[in-house]
MARVEXMAR-822208 format. One record per residue: x negated, y negated, z of N, C-alpha, C in turn; residue in one letter. Coordinates in nm, 4 decimals, padded with zeros to 6 digits. Each point is the difference from the previous one (the first is absolute). Layout:
<sites>
@npx = X	npy = Y	npz = Z	capx = X	capy = Y	capz = Z	cpx = X	cpy = Y	cpz = Z	resn = A
...
</sites>
This chain:
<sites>
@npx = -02.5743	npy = 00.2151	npz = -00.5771	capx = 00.0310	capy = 00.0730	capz = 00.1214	cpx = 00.0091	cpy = 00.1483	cpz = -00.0315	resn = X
@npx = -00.0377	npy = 00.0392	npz = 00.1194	capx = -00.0485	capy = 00.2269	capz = -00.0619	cpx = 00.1337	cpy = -00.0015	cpz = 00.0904	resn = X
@npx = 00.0706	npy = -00.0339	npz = 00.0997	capx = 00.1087	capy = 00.0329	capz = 00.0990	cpx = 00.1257	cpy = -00.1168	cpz = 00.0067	resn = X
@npx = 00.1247	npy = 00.0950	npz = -00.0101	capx = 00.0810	capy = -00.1090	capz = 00.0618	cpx = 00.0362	cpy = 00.0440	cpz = 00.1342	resn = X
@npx = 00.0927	npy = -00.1405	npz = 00.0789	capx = 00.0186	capy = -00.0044	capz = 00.1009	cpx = 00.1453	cpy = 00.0288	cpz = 00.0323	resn = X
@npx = 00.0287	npy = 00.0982	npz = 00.1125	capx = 00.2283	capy = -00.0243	capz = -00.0241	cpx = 00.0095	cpy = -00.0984	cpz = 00.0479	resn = X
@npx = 00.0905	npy = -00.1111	npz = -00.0006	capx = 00.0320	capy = -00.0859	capz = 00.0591	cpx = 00.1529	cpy = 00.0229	cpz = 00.0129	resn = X
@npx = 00.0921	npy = 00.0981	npz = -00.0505	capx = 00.1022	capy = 00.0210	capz = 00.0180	cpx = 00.0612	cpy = 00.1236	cpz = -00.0640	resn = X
@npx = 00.0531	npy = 00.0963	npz = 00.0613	capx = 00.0361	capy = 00.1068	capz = 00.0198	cpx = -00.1308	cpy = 00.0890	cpz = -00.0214	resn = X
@npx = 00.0303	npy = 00.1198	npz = -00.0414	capx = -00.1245	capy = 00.1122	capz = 00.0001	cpx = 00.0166	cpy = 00.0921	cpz = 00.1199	resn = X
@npx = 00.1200	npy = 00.0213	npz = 00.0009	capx = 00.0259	capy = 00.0750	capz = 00.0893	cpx = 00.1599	cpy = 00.0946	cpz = -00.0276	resn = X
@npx = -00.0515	npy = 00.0519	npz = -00.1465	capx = 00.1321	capy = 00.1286	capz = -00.0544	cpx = 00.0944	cpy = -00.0798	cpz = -00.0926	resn = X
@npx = 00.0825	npy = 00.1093	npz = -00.0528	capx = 00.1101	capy = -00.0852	capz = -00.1118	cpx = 00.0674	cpy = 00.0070	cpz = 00.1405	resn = X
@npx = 00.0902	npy = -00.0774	npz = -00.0146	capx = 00.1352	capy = -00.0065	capz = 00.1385	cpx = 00.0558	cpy = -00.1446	cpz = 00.0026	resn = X
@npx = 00.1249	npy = -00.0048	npz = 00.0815	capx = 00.0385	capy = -00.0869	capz = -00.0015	cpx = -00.0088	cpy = -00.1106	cpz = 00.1557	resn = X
@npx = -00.0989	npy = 00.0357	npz = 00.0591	capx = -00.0312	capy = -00.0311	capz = 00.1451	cpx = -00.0626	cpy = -00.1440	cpz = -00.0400	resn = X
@npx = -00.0304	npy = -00.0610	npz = 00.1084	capx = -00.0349	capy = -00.1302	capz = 00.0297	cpx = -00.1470	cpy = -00.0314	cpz = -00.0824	resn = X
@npx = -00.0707	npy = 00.1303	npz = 00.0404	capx = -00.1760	capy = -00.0131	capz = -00.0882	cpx = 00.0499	cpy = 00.0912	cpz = -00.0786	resn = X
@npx = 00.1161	npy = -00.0307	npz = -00.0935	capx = -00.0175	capy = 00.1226	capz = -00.1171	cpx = -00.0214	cpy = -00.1228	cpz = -00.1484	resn = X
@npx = 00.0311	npy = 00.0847	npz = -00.0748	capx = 00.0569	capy = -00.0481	capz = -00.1580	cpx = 00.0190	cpy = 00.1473	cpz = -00.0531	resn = X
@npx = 00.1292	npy = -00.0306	npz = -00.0659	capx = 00.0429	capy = 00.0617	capz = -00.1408	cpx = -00.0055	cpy = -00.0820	cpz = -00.1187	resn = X
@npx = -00.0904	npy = -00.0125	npz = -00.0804	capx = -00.0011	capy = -00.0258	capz = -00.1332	cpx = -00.0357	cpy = -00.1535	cpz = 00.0663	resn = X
@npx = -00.1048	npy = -00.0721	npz = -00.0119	capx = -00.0047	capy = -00.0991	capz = 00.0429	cpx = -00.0272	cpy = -00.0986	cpz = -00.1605	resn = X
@npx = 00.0882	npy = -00.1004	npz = 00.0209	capx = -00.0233	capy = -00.0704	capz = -00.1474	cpx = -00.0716	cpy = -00.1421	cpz = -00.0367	resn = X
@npx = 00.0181	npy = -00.0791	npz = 00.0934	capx = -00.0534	capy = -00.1457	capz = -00.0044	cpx = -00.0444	cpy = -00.0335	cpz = 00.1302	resn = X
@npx = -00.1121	npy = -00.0651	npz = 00.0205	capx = -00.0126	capy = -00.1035	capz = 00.1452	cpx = -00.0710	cpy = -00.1202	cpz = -00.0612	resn = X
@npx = 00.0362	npy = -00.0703	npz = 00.1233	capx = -00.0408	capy = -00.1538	capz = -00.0146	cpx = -00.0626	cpy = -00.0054	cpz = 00.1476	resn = X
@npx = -00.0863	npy = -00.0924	npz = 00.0161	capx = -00.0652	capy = -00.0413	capz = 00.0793	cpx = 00.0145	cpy = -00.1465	cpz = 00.0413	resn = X
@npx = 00.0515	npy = -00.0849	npz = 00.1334	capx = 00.0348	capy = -00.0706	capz = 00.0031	cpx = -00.1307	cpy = -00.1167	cpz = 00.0985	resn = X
@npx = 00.0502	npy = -00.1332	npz = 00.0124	capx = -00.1661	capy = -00.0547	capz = 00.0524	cpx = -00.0239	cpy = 00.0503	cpz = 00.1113	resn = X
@npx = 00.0768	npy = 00.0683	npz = 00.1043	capx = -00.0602	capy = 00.0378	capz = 00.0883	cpx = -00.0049	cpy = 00.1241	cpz = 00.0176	resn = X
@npx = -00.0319	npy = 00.1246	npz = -00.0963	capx = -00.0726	capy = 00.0851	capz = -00.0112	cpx = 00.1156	cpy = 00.1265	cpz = -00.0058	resn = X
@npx = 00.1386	npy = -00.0563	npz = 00.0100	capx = 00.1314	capy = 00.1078	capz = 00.0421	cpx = 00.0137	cpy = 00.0551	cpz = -00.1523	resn = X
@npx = 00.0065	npy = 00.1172	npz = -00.0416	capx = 00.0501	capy = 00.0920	capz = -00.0877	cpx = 00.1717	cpy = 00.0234	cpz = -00.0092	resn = X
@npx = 00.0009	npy = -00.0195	npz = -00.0993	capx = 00.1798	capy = 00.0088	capz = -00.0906	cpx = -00.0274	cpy = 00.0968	cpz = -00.1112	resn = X
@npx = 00.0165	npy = 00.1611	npz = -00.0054	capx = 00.0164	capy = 00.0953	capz = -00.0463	cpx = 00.1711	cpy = 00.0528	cpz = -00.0504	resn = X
@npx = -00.0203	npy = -00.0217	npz = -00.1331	capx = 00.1371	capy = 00.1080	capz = -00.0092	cpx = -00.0224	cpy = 00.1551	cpz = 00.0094	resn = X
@npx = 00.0825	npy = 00.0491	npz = 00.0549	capx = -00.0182	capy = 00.1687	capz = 00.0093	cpx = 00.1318	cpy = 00.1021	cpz = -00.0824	resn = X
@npx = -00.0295	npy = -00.0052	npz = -00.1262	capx = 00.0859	capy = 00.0222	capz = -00.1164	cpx = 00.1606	cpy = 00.1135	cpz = 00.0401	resn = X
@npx = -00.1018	npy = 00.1282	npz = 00.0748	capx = 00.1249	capy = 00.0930	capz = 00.0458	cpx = 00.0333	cpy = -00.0185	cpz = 00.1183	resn = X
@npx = -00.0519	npy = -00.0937	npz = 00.1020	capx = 00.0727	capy = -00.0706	capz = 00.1211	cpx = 00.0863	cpy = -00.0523	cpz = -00.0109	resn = X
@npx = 00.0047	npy = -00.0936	npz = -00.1481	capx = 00.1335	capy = -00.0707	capz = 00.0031	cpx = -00.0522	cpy = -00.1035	cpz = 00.0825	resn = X
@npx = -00.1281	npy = -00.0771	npz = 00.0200	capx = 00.0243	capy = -00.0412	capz = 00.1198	cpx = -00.1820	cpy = -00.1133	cpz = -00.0509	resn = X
@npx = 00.0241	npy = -00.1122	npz = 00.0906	capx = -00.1419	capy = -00.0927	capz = 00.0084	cpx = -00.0598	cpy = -00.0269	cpz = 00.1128	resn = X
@npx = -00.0975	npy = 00.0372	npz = -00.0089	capx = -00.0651	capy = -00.0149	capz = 00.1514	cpx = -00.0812	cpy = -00.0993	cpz = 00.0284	resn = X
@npx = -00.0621	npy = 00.0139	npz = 00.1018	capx = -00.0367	capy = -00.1979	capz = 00.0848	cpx = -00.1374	cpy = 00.0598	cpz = 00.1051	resn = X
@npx = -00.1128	npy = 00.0354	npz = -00.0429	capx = -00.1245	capy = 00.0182	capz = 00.0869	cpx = -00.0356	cpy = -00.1237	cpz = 00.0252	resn = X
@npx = -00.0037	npy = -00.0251	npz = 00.1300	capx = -00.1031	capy = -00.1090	capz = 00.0394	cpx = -00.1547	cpy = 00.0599	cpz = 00.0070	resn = X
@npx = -00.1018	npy = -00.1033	npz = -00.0123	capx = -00.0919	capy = 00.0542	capz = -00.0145	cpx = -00.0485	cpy = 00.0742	cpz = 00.1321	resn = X
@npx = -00.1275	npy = 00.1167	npz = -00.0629	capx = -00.0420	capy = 00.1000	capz = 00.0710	cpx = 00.0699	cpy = 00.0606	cpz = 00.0995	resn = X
@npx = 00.1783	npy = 00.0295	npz = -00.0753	capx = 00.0886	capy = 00.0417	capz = 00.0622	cpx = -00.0014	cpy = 00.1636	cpz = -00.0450	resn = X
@npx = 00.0387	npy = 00.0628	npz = 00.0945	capx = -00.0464	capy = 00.2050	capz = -00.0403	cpx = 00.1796	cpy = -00.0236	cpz = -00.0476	resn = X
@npx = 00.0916	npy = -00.0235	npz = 00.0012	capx = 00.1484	capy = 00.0008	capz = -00.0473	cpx = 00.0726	cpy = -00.0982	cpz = -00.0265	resn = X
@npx = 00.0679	npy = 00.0195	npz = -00.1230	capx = 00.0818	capy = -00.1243	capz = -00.0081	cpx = 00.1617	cpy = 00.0116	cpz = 00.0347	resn = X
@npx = 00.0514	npy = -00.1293	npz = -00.0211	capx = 00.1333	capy = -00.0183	capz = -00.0302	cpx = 00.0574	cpy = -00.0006	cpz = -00.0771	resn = X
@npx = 00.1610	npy = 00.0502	npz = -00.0052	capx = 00.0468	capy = -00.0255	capz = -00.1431	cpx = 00.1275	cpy = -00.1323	cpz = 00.0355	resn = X
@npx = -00.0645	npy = -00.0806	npz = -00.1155	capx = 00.0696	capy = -00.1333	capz = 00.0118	cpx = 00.0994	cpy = -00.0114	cpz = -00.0423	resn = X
@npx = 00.0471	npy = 00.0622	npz = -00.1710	capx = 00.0980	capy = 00.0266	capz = -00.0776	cpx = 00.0497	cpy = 00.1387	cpz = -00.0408	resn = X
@npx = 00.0652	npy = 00.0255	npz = 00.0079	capx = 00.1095	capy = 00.1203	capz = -00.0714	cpx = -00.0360	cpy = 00.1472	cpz = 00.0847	resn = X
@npx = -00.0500	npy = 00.0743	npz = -00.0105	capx = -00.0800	capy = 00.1352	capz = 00.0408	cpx = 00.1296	cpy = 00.0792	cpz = -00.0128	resn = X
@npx = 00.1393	npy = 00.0007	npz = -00.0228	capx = 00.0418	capy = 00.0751	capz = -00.0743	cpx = 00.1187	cpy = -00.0031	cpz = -00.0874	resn = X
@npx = -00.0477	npy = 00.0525	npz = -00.1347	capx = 00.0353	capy = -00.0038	capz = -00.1455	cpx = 00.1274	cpy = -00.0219	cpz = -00.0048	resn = X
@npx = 00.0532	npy = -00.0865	npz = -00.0748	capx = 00.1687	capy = -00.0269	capz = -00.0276	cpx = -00.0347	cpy = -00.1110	cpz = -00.1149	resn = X
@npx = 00.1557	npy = -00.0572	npz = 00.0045	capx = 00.0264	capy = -00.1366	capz = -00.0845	cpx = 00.0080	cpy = -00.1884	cpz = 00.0726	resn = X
@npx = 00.0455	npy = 00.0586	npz = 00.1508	capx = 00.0111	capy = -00.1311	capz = 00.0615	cpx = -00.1200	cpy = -00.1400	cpz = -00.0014	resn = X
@npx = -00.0062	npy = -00.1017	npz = 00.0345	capx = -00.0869	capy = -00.0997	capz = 00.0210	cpx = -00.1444	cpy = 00.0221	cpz = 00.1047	resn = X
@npx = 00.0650	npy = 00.1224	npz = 00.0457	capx = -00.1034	capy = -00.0010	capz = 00.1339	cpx = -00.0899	cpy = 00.1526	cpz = -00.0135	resn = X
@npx = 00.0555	npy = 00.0753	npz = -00.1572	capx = -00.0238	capy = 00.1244	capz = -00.0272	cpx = -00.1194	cpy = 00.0234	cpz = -00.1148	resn = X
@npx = -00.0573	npy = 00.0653	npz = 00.0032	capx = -00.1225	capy = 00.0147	capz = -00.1440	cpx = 00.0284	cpy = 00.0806	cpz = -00.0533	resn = X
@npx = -00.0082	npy = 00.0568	npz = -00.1542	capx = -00.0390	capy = 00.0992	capz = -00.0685	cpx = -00.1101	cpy = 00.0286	cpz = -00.0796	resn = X
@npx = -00.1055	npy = 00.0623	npz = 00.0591	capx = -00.1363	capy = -00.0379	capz = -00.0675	cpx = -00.0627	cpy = -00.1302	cpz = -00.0402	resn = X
@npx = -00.0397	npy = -00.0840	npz = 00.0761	capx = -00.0703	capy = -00.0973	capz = 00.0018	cpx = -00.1344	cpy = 00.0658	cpz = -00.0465	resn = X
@npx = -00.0248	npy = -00.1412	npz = -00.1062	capx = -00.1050	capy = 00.0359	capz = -00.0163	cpx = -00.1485	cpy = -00.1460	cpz = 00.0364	resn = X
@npx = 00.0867	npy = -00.1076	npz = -00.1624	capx = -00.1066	capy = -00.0829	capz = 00.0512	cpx = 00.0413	cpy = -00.1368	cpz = 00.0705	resn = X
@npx = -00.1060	npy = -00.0989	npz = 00.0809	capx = 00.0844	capy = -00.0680	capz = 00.1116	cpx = -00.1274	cpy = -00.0715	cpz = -00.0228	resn = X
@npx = 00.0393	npy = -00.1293	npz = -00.0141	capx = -00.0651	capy = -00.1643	capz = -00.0135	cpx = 00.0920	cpy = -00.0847	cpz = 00.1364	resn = X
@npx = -00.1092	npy = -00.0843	npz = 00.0547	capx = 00.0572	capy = -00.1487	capz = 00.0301	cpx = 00.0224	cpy = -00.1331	cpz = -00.0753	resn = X
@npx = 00.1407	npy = -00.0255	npz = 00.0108	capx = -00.0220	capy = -00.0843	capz = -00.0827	cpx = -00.0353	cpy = -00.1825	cpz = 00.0795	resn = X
@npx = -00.0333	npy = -00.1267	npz = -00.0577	capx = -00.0944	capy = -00.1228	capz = 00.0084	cpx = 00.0834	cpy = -00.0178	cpz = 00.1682	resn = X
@npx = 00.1357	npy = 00.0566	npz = 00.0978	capx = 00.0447	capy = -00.0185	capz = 00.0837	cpx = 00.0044	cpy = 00.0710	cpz = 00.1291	resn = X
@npx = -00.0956	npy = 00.1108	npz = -00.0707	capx = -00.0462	capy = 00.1404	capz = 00.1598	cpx = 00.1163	cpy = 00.1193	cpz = -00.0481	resn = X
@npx = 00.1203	npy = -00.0487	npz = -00.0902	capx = 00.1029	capy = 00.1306	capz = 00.0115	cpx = -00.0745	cpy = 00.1401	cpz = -00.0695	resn = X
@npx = 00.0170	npy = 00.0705	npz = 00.0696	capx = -00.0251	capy = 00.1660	capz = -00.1095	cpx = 00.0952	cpy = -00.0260	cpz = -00.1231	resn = X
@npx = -00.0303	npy = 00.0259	npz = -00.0852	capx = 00.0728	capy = 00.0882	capz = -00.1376	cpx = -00.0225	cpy = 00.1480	cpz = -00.0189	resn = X
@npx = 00.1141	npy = 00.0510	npz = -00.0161	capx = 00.0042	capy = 00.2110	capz = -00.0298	cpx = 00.0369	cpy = 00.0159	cpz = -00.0760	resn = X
@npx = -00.0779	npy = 00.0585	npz = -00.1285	capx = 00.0139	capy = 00.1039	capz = -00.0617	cpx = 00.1143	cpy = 00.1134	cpz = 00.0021	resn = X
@npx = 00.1117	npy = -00.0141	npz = 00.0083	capx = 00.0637	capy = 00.1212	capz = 00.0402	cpx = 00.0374	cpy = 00.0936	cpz = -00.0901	resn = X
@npx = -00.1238	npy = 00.0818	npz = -00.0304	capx = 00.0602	capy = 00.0826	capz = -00.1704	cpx = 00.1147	cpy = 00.0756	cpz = -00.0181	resn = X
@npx = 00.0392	npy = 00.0681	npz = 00.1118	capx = 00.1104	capy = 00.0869	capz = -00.0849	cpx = 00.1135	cpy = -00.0837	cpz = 00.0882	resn = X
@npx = -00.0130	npy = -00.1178	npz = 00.0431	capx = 00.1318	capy = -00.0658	capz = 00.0441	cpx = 00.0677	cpy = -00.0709	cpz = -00.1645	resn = X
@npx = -00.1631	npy = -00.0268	npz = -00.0851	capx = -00.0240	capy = -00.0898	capz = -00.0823	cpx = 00.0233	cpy = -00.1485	cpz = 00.0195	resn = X
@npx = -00.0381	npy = -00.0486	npz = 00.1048	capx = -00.0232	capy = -00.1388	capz = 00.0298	cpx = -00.0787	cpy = -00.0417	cpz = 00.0577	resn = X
@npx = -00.0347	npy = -00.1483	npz = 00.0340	capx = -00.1071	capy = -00.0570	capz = 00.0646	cpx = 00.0801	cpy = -00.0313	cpz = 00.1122	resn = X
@npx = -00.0717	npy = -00.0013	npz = 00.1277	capx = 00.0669	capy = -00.0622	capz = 00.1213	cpx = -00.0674	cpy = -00.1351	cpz = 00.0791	resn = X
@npx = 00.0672	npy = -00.0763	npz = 00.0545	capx = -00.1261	capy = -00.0810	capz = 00.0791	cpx = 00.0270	cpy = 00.0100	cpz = 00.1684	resn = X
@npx = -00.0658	npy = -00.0172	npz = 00.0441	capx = -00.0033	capy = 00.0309	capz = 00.1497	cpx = -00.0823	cpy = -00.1183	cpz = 00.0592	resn = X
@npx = 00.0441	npy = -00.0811	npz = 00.1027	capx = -00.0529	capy = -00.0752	capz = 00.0646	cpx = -00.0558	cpy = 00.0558	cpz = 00.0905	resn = X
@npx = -00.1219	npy = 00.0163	npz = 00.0087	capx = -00.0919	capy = 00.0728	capz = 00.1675	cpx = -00.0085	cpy = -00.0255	cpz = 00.1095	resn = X
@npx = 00.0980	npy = -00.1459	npz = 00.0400	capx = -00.0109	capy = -00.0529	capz = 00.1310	cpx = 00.1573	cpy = 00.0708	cpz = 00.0451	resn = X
@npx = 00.0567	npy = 00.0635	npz = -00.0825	capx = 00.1135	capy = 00.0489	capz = 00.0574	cpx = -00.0225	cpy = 00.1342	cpz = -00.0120	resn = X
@npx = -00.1266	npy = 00.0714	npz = 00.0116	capx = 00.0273	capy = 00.1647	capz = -00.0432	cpx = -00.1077	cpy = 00.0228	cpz = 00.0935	resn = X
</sites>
């Protein structure tokens, strides 16, 4: 391929709906929805496909709590649909069930 395509953000550093700051991991799920961590958001986002903006599902801003991120980086599903986070400078892994976020 001579071109890529955006399929999500490309539209400035920022912290807006079509933004990313520091974007670190995505996964792609079977029906085409994007799970991006966005490292200085603090925060994971949720594009459905050939969506111009996403959502943020988990954290979007930085602390210590259960519901908070500090630089996320990388993010797997694990064999049950839950997200797993990376949370580097929390220094832990988190899991998140997606039917509740």
């Amino acid at each position: 391929a001579t071109y890529g395509t955006v399929v999500a953000g490309g539209n400035g550093i920022g912290s807006g709906a079509n933004q990313f700051n520091s974007p670190r991991s995505i996964l792609v799920d079977r029906q085409g929805t994007l799970y991006i961590s966005d490292g200085n958001n603090n925060r994971i986002q949720r594009w459905l496909k050939n969506a111009t903006s996403g959502t943020t599902i988990i954290g979007g801003t930085q602390g210590t709590a259960s519901n908070q991120l500090n630089f996320p980086e990388m993010i797997l599903f694990d064999k049950y649909g839950n997200l797993l986070v990376a949370d580097r400078n929390n220094h832990r892994i988190q899991l998140f069930n997606l039917t509740t976020c």
